[in-house]
N, C-alpha and C positions, 0 to 999 in steps of 0.2 A: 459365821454367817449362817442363815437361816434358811428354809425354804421361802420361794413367793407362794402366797395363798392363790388358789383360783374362785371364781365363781361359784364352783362345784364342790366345793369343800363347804360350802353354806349350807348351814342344816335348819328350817326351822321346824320348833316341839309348838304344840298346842294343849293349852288345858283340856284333856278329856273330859272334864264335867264333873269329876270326882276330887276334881286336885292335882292330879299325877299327870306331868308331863310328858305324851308322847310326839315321835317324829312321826310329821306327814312322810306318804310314801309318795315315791315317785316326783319328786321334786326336779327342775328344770336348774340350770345354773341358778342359783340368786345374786342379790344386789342390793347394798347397805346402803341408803342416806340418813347421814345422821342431819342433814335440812338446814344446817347452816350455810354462811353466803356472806360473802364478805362485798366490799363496795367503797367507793368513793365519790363524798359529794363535791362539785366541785362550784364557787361562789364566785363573785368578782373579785375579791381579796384575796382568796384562800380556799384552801379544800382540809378535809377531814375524811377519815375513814369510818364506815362501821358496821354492822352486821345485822343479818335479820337473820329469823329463827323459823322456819317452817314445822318443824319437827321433824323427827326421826322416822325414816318407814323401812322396808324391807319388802322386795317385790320380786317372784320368782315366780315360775309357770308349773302345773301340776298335770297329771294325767291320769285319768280315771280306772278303775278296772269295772265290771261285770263279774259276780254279781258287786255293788258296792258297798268298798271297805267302810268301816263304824265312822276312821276318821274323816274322810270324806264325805259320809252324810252332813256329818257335824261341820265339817268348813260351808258345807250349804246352810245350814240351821243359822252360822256364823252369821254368814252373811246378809242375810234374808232380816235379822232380828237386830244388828248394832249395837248386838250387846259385845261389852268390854270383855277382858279376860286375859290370864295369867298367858305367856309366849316368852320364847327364849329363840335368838337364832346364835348358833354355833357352829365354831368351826368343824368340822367331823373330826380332826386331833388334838391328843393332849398338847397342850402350850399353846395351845390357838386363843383366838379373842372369843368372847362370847356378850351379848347383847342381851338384858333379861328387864321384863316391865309389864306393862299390861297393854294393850292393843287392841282394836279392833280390827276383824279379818273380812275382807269383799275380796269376793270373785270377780273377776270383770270378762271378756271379752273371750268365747270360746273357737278355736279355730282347729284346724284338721291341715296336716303339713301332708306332701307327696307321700308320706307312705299311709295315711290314712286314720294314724292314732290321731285323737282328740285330744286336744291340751287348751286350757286355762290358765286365765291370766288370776295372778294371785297377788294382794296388796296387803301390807300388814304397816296398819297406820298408828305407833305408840300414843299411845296417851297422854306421857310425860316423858322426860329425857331417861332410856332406860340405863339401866348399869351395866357399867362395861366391867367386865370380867374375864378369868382364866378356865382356860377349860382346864379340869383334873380329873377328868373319870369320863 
């Protein structure tokens, strides 16, 4: 038997602009929908099952520093332009699952909890079905 994964073991990398995969800092628990959805239609004779597809997202909350980090400019630049781009979300250990494709990254909704830090809502919306993978390094 294995360990259970948590939330917080969800890491995700963004294209730097160069190619090179880095991890956002300061990442909030995350959260994986791979956007499928199962269903049953039901008729006067008979019913059928079958599935819709919304796509795969990944949605966690970030938290800014002062002055601001490079990557975090760049998740505003992200968001502000829709442009696509290279993302991986991983589990933070070896053996874990890993998620890799191309995406577009929005920001959504920023809010301030009782101790005052600001945090942002973060959406990472695939493009296509990305590939699931192992983590190894």
């Amino acid at each position: 038997m294995g360990n259970a994964v948590k939330g917080k073991e969800r890491l995700l990398y963004i294209d730097n602009g160069s190619g090179t995969l880095v991890e956002v800092p300061f990442q909030g628990d995350g959260t994986y929908n791979p956007g499928k959805t199962a269903g049953t239609s039901r008729t006067k004779n008979g019913s059928h099952p079958y599935a819709t597809d919304a796509g795969a997202t990944f949605t966690t909350n970030i938290e800014f520093e002062r002055p601001m980090l490079a990557v975090h400019t760049r998740l505003q630049d992200l968001s502000a332009s829709g442009e696509i781009i290279a993302v991986e979300v991983r589990d933070k250990n070896i053996g874990g699952q890993k998620y890799s494709g191309t995406a577009q990254v929005v920001l959504g909704e920023e809010t301030s909890g009782v101790d005052g830090v600001l945090s942002q809502a973060l959406s990472v919306n695939f493009a296509d079905d990305p590939v699931t993978g192992t983590v190894t390094a």
